[in-house]
ZALOMAR-127647 format. One record per residue (C-alpha): residue number from 0; residue in one letter; x, y, z. Coordinates in nm, 4 decimals, decimal comma, always signed. Layout:
BEGIN
{k = NUM&r = A&u = X&v = Y&w = Z}
...
***
This chain:
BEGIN
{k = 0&r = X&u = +7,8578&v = +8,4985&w = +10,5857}
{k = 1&r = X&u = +7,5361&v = +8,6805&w = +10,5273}
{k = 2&r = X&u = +7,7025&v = +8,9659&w = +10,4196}
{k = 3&r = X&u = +7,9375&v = +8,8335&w = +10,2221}
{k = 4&r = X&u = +7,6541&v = +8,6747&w = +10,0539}
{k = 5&r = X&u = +7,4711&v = +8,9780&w = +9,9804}
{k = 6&r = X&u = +7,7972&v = +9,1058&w = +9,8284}
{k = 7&r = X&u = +7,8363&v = +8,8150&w = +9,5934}
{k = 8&r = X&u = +7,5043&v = +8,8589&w = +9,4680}
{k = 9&r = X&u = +7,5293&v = +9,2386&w = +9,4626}
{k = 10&r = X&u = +7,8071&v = +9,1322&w = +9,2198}
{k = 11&r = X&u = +7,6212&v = +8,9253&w = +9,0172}
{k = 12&r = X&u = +7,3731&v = +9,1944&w = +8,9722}
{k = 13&r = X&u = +7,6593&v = +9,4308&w = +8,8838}
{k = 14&r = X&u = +7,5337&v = +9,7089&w = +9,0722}
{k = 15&r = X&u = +7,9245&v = +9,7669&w = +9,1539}
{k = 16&r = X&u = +8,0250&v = +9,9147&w = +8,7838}
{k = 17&r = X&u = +7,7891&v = +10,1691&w = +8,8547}
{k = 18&r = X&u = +8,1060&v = +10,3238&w = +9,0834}
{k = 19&r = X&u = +8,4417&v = +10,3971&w = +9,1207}
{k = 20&r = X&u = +8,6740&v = +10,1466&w = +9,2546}
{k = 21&r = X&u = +8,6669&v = +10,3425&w = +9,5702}
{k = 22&r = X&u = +8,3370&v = +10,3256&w = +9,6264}
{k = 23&r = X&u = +8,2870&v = +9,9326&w = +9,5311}
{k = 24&r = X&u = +8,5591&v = +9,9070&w = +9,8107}
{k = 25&r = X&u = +8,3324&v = +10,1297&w = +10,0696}
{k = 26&r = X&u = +8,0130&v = +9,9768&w = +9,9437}
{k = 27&r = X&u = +8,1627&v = +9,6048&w = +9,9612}
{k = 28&r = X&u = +8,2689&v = +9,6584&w = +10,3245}
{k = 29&r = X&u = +7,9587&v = +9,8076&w = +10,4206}
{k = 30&r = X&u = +7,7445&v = +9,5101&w = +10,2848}
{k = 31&r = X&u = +7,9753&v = +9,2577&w = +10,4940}
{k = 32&r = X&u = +7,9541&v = +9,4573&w = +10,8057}
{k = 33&r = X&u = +7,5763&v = +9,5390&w = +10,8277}
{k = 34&r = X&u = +7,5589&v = +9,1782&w = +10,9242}
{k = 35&r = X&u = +7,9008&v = +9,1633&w = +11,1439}
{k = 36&r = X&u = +7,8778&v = +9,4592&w = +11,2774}
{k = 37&r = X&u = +7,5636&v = +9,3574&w = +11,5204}
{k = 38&r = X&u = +7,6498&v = +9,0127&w = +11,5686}
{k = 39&r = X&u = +8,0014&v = +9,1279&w = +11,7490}
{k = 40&r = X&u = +7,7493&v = +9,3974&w = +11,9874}
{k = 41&r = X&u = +7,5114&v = +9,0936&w = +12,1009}
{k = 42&r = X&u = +7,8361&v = +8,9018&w = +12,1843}
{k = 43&r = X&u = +7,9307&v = +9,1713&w = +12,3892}
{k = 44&r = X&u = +7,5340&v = +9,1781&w = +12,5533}
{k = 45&r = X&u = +7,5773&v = +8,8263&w = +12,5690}
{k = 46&r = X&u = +7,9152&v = +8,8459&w = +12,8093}
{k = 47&r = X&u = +7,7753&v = +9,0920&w = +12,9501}
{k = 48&r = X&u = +7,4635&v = +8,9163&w = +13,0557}
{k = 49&r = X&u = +7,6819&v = +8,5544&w = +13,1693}
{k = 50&r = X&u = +7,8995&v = +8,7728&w = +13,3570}
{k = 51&r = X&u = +8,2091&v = +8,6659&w = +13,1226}
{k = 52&r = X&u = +8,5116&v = +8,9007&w = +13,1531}
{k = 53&r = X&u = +8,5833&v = +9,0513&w = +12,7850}
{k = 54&r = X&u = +8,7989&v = +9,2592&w = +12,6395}
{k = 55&r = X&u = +8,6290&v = +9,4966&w = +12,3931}
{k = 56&r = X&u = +8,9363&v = +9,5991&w = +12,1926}
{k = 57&r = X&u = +8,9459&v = +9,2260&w = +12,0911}
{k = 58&r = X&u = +8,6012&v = +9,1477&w = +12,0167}
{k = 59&r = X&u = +8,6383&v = +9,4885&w = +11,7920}
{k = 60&r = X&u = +8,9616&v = +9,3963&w = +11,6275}
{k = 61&r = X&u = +8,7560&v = +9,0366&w = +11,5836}
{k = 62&r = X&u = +8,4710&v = +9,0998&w = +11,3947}
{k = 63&r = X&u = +8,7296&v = +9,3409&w = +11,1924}
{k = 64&r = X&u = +8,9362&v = +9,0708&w = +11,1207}
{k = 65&r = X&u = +8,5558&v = +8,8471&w = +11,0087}
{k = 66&r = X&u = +8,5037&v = +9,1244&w = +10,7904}
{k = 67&r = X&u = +8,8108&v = +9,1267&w = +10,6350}
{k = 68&r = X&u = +8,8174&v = +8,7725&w = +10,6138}
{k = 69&r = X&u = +8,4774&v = +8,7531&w = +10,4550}
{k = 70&r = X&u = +8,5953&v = +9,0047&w = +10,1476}
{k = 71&r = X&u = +8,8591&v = +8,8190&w = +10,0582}
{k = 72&r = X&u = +8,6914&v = +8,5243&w = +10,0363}
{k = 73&r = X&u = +8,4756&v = +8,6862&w = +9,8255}
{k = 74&r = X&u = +8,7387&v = +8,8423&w = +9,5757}
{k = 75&r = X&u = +8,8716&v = +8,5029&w = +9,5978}
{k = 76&r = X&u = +8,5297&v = +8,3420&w = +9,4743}
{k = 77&r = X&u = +8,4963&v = +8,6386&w = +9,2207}
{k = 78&r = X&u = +8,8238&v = +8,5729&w = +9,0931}
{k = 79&r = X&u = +8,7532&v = +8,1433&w = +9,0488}
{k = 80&r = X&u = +8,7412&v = +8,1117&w = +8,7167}
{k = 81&r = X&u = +8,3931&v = +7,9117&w = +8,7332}
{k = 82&r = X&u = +8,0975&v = +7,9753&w = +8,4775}
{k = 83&r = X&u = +7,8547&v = +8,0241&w = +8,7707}
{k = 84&r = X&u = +7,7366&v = +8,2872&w = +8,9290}
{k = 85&r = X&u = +7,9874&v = +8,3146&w = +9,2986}
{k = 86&r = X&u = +7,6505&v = +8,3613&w = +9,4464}
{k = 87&r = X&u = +7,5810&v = +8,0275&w = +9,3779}
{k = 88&r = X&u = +7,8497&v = +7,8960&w = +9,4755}
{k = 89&r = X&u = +7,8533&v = +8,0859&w = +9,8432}
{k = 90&r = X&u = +7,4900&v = +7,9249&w = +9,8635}
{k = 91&r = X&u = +7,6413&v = +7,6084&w = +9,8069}
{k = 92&r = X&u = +7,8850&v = +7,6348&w = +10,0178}
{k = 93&r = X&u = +7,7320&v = +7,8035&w = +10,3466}
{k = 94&r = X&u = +7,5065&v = +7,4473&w = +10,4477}
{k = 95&r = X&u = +7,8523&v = +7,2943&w = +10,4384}
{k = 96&r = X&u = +8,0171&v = +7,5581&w = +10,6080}
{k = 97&r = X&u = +7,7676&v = +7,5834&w = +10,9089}
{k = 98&r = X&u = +7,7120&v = +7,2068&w = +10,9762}
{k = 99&r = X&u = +8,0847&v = +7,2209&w = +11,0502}
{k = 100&r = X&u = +8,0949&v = +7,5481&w = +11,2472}
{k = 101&r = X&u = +7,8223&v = +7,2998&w = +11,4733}
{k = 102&r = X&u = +8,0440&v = +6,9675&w = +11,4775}
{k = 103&r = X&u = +8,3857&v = +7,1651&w = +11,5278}
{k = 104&r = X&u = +8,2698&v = +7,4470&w = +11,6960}
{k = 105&r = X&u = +8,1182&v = +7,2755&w = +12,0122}
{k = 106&r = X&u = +7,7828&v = +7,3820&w = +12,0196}
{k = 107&r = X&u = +7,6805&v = +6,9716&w = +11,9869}
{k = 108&r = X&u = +7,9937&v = +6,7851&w = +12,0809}
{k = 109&r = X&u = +8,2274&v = +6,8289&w = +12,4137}
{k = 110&r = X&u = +8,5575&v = +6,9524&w = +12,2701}
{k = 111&r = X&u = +8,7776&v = +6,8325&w = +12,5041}
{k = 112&r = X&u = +8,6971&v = +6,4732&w = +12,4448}
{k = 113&r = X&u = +8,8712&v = +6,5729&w = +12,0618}
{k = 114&r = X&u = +9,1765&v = +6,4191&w = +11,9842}
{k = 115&r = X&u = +9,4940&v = +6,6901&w = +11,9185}
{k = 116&r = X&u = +9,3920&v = +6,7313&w = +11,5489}
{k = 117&r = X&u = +9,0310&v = +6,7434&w = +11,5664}
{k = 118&r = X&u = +9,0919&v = +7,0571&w = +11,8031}
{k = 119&r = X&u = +9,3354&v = +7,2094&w = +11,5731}
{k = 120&r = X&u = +9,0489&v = +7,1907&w = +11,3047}
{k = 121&r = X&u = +8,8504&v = +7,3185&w = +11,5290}
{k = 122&r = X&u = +8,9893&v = +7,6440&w = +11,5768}
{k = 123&r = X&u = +8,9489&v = +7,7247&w = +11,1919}
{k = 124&r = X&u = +8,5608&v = +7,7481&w = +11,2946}
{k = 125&r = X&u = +8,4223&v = +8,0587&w = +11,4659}
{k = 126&r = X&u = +8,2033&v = +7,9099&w = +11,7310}
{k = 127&r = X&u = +8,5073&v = +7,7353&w = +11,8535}
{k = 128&r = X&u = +8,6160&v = +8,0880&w = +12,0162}
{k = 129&r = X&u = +8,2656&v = +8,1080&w = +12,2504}
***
């Protein structure tokens, strides 16, 4: 979310135009996954260090997938045709977005006490997956 953050505003500061459509590509992925990118290799310390069995291939093709999640959603927000900045609007957003990943991911609540619905939500929100 970071990263796709910094990309949005990166955007809005049209440093992109100054390349080819190539290199906006490479440069986009590489601003999302300077923050994904470490996140996914403490989650593997992290298993590491509880003694949880992991399989690397799928924590790789995981944060892979977050990345490639995270630019679409930001040629998505690019692409709204809203007069603000999509900055803005991710900044909006993210507070939103994270008190959820807390309610629905189960960092505060017990998720087995959710009903069948509730856990379905649930799996739309990272934490849900630790």
């Amino acid at each position: 979310l970071l990263g796709l953050l910094s990309f949005l505003t990166d955007v809005d500061n049209r440093i992109y135009l100054r390349f080819g459509k190539v290199q906006r590509i490479y440069m986009a992925l590489i601003q999302i996954a300077i923050y994904a990118l470490p996140i996914s290799v403490l989650s593997m310390v992290c298993f590491l260090a509880a003694g949880i069995e992991f399989s690397l291939a799928k924590v790789v093709l995981y944060t892979l997938a977050v990345i490639a999640l995270a630019l679409a959603i930001g040629v998505v927000i690019i692409l709204l045709p809203i007069k603000i900045s999509p900055a803005k609007v991710l900044s909006a957003v993210l507070p939103v977005y994270l008190i959820l990943c807390f309610l629905f991911g189960g960092i505060l609540f017990d998720l087995a006490s959710f009903s069948k619905f509730l856990k379905d939500v649930c799996m739309i929100f990272p934490p849900h997956y630790f």
